[in-house]
C-alpha positions in Angstrom: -90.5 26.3 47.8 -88.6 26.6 50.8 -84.9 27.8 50.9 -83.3 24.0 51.9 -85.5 22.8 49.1 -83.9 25.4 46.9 -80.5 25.0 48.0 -80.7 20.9 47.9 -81.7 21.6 44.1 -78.9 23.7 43.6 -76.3 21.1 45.3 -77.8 18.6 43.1 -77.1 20.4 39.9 -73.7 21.0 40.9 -72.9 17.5 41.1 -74.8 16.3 37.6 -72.7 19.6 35.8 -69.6 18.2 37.8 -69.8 14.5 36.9 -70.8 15.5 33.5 -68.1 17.6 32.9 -65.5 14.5 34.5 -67.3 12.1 31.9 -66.9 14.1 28.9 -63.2 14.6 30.1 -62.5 17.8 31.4 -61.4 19.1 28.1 -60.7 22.8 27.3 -60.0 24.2 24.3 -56.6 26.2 23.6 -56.4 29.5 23.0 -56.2 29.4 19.4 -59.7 27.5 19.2 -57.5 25.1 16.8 -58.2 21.8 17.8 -54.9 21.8 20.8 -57.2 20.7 23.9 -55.8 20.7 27.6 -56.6 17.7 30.3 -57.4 19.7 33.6 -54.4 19.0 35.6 -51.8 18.8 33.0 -49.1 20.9 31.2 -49.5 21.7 27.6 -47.0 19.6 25.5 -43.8 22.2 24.5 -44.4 22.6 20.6 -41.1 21.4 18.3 -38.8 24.0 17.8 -38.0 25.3 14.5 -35.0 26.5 12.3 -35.4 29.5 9.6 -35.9 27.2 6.8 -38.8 26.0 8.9 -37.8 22.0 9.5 -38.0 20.8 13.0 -35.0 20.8 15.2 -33.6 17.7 16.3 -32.4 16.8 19.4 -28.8 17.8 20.8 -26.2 15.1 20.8 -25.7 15.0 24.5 -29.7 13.9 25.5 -30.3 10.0 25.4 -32.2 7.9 26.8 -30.0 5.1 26.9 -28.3 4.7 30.3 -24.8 4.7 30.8 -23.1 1.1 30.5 -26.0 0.0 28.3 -25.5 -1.5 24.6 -28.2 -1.6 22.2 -28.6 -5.0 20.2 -31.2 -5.9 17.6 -31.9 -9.2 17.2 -30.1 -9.6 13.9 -26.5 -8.2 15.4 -27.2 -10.9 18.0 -28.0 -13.8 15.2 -24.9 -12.8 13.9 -22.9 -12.5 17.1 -23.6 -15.7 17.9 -23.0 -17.1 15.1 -19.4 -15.8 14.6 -18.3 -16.7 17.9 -19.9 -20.3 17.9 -17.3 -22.9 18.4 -18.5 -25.0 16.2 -18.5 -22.4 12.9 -16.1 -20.4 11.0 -17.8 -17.3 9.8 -16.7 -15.3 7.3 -19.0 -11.8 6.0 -19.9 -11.8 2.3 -20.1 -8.7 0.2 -23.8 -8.1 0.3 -25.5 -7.9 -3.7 -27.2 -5.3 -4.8 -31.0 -6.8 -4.5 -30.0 -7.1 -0.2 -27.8 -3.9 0.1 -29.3 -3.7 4.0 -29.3 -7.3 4.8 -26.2 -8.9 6.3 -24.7 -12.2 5.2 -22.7 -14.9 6.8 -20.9 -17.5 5.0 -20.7 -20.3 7.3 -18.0 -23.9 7.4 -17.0 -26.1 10.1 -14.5 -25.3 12.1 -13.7 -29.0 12.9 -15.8 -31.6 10.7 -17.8 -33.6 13.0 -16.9 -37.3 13.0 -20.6 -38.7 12.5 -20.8 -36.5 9.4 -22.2 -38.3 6.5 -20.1 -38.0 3.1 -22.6 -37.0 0.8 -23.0 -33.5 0.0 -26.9 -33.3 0.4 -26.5 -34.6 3.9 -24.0 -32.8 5.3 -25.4 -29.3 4.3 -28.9 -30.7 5.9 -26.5 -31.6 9.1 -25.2 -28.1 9.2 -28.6 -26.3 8.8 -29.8 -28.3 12.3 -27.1 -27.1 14.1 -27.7 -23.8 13.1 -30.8 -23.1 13.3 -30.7 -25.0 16.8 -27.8 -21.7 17.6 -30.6 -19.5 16.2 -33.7 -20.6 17.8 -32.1 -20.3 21.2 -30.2 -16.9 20.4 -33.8 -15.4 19.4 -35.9 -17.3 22.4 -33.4 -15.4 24.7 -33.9 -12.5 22.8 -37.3 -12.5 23.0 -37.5 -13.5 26.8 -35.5 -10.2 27.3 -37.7 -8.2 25.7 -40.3 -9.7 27.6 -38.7 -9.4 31.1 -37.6 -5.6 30.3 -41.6 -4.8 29.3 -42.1 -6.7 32.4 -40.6 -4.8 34.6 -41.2 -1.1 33.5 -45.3 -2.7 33.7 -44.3 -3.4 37.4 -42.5 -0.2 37.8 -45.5 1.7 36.9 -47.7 -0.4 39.1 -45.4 -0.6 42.0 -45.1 3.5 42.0 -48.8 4.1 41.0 -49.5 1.6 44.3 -47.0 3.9 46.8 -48.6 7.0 45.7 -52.4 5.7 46.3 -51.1 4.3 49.6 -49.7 7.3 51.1 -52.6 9.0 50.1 -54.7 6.7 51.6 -52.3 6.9 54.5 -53.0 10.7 55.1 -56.8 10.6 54.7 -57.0 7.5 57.4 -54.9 9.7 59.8 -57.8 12.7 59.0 -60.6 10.1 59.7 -61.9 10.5 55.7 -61.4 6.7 55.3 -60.9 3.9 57.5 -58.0 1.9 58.5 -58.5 -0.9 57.5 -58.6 0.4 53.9 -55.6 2.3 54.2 -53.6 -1.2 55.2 -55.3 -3.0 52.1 -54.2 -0.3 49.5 -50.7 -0.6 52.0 -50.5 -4.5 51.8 -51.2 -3.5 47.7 -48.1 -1.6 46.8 -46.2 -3.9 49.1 -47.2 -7.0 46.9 -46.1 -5.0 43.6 -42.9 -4.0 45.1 -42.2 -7.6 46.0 -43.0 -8.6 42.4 -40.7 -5.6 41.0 -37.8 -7.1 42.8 -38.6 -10.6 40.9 -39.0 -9.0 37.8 -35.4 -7.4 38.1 -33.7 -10.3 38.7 -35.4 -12.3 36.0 -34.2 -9.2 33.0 -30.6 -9.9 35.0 -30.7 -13.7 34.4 -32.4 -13.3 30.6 -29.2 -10.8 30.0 -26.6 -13.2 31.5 -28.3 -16.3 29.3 -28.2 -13.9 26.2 -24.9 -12.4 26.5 -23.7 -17.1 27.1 -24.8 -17.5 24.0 -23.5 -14.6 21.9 -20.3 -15.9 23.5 -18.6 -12.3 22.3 -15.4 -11.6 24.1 -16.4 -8.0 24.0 -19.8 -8.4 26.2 -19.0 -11.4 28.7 -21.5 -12.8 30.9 -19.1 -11.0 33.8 -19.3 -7.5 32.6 -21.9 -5.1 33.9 -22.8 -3.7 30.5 -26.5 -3.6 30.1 -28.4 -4.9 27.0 -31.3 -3.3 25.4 -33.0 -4.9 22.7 -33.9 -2.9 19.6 -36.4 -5.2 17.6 -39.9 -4.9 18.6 -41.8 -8.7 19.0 -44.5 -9.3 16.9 -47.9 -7.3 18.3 -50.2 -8.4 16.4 -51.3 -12.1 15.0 -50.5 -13.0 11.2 -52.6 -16.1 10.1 -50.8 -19.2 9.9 -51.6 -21.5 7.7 -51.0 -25.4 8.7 -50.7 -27.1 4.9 -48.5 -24.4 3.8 -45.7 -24.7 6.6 -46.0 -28.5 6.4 -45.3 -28.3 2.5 -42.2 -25.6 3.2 -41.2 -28.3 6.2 -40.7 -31.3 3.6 -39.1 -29.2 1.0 -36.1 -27.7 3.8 -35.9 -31.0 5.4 -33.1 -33.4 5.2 -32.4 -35.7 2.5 -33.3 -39.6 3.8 -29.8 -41.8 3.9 -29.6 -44.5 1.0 -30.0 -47.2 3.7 -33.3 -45.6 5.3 -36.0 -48.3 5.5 -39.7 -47.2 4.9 -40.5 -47.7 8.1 -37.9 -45.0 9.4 -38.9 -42.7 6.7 -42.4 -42.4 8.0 -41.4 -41.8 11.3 -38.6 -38.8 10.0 -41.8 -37.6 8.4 -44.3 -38.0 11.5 -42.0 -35.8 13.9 -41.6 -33.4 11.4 -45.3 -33.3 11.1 -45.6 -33.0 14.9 -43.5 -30.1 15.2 -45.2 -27.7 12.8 -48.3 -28.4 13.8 -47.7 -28.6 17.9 -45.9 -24.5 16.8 -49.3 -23.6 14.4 -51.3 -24.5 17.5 -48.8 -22.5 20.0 -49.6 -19.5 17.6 -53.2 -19.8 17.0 -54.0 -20.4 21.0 -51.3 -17.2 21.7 -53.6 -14.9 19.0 -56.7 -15.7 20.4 -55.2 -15.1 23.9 -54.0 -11.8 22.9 -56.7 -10.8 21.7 -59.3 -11.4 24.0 -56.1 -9.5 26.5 -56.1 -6.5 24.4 -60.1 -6.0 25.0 -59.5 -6.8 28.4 -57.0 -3.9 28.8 -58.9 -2.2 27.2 -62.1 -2.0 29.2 -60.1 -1.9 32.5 -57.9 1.1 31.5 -60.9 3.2 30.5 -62.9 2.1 33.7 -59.2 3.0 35.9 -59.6 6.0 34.2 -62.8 7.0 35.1 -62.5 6.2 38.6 -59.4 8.5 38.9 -61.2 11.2 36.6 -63.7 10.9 39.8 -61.4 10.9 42.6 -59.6 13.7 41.8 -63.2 15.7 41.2 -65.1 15.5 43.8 -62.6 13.4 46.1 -63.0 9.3 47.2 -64.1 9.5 51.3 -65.3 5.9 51.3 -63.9 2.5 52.0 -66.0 1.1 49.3 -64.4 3.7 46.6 -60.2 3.1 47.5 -61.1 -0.2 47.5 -62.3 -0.4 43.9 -59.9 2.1 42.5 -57.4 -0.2 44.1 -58.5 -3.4 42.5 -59.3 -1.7 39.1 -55.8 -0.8 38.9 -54.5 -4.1 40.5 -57.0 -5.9 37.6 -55.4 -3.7 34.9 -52.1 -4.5 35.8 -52.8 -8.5 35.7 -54.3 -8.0 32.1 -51.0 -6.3 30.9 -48.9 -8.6 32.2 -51.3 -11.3 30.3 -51.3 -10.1 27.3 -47.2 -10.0 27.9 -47.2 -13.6 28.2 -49.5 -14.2 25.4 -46.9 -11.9 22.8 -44.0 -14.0 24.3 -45.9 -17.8 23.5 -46.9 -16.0 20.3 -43.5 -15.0 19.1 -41.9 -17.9 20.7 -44.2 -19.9 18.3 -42.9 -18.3 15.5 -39.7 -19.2 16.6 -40.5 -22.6 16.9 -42.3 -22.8 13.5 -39.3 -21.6 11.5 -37.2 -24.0 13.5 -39.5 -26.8 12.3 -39.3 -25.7 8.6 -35.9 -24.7 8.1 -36.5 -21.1 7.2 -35.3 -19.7 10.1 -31.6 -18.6 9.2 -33.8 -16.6 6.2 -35.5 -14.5 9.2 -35.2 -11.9 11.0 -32.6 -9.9 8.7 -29.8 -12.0 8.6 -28.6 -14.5 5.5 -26.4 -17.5 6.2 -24.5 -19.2 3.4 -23.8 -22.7 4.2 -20.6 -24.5 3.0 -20.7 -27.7 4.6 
């Protein structure tokens, strides 16, 4: 065997022992042999720090996350808020019982009786349950489309920064003739596009705050002020089953009573677009679950194949056109199937919202009780 044969085996095994140590993650065991592994090119994380008695220390005071001129709000404080400072509504706060020691309550009378109310007790209580779960359902869809357009943006903040960084590398290796240019001005045109988007993103959580902070109406947190908003309550993640016969059953029992003069004919109708509500919101959630799930898997798959390709890059380097450019859309492809399965939780929980709309339940959700005295 001659000595380039030799030498051309040995290159060869290099490269199999390389890529077979970036598949199986480049994983090195602590010191203590107890299960604490290290990533090649990170820190280990600090480990908590301890008192005498041996419990974990909390954090001091002074460290927060929470930016200056930023208020947190869940969504039952902004149910509430809304609901105190509706025009419409004299709310007054009940002693909470014993069985709901953590829920609030709200008892809740017109603050001017509204001309077209009917006399009877029945139907005005079924009157004032419309109008509040209307104040409600548009308090939580603004809540929600918040949420969304905050999670929205940090995904774009992420993309936008993880698209400057691979384009000033890509800048530096075009200038040392590893890759050409015209690679280096698509990963360029790439991080422009994101930071485009970014900017769109942060002036849609602006307009979601202004339309949240409208209708909580609170003197305290006007749409003028610069105070920030951060929600607190988490949307749903994950699809509960829905089922249709059920929510048309709880849709008849909260709906309104039918006036003494009602014909049968009018009746049936009353009943048809209640129908068509509930099921037109069961559809909503069942399309939004299948969507996020199939978005999930989606993520899925493209995070781990991102992940390999940067595992590689950072081995044994990417000095091809061919290689930025797939890194480049894996990433770009990743980014799209987070910001999908995004929209799918916001149709999902704005179904939700929707569906207790429909069947009157909605002033029972979401942590907050409301006593009507119409």
């Amino acid at each position: 065997m001659s000595r380039y044969d030799r030498a051309r085996r040995l290159w060869v095994s290099a490269a199999a022992l390389v890529c077979a140590l970036g598949m199986a993650g480049w994983v090195i065991a602590g010191p203590s042999g107890g299960g604490h592994a290290l990533r090649a090119g990170t820190r280990p994380s600090p480990r908590p720090r301890r008192d005498a008695t041996g419990r974990v220390e909390s954090r001091p005071a002074g460290r927060s996350h929470v930016p200056p001129g930023t208020i947190k709000l869940s969504l039952a404080d902004c149910l509430g808020r809304a609901l105190r400072n509706h025009p419409d509504f004299v709310a007054t706060e009940l002693p909470v019982g014993e069985d709901d020691r953590a829920v609030p309550c709200l008892a809740l009378a017109w603050a001017t009786p509204p001309k077209d109310a009917p006399r009877a007790a029945a139907a005005r209580e079924a009157l004032m349950r419309r109008r509040v779960n209307h104040v409600l359902c548009e308090t939580t869809e603004a809540y929600w489309a918040l949420t969304g357009a905050l999670e929205k943006q940090r995904i774009l903040e992420k993309a936008a920064r993880d698209a400057k960084t691979r384009a000033e590398h890509a800048k530096v290796r075009a200038e040392g003739g590893l890759v050409a240019d015209s690679a280096a001005r698509f990963v360029a045109g790439i991080a422009q596009e994101r930071a485009s988007e970014l900017s769109v993103a942060t002036e849609a959580v602006h307009a979601a705050t202004d339309r949240l902070k409208l209708l909580m109406n609170d003197p305290r947190l006007q749409v003028t002020s610069a105070e920030r908003v951060l929600p607190t309550t988490s949307p749903v993640a994950h699809a509960v089953r829905v089922d249709l016969s059920d929510q048309l059953r709880l849709a008849r029992r909260n709906a309104a009573p039918a006036p003494d003069t009602s014909s049968a004919g009018a009746d049936r109708k009353r009943a048809g677009r209640l129908a068509c509500a509930v099921k037109a919101a069961v559809r909503q959630i069942r399309h939004a679950s299948d969507r996020m799930r199939i978005e999930a898997r989606c993520e899925k798959d493209f995070a781990k194949c991102a992940e390999a390709l940067r595992l590689g890059e950072k081995l044994i380097g990417v000095r091809s056109i061919a290689g930025l450019n797939q890194l480049s859309l894996v990433e770009e492809h990743l980014t799209c199937a987070r910001l999908r399965l995004l929209e799918a939780r916001a149709d999902y929980n704005l179904g939700l919202c929707r569906l207790d709309r429909a069947s009157g339940t909605l002033h029972r959700s979401h942590g907050l009780r409301v006593k009507l005295k119409p």
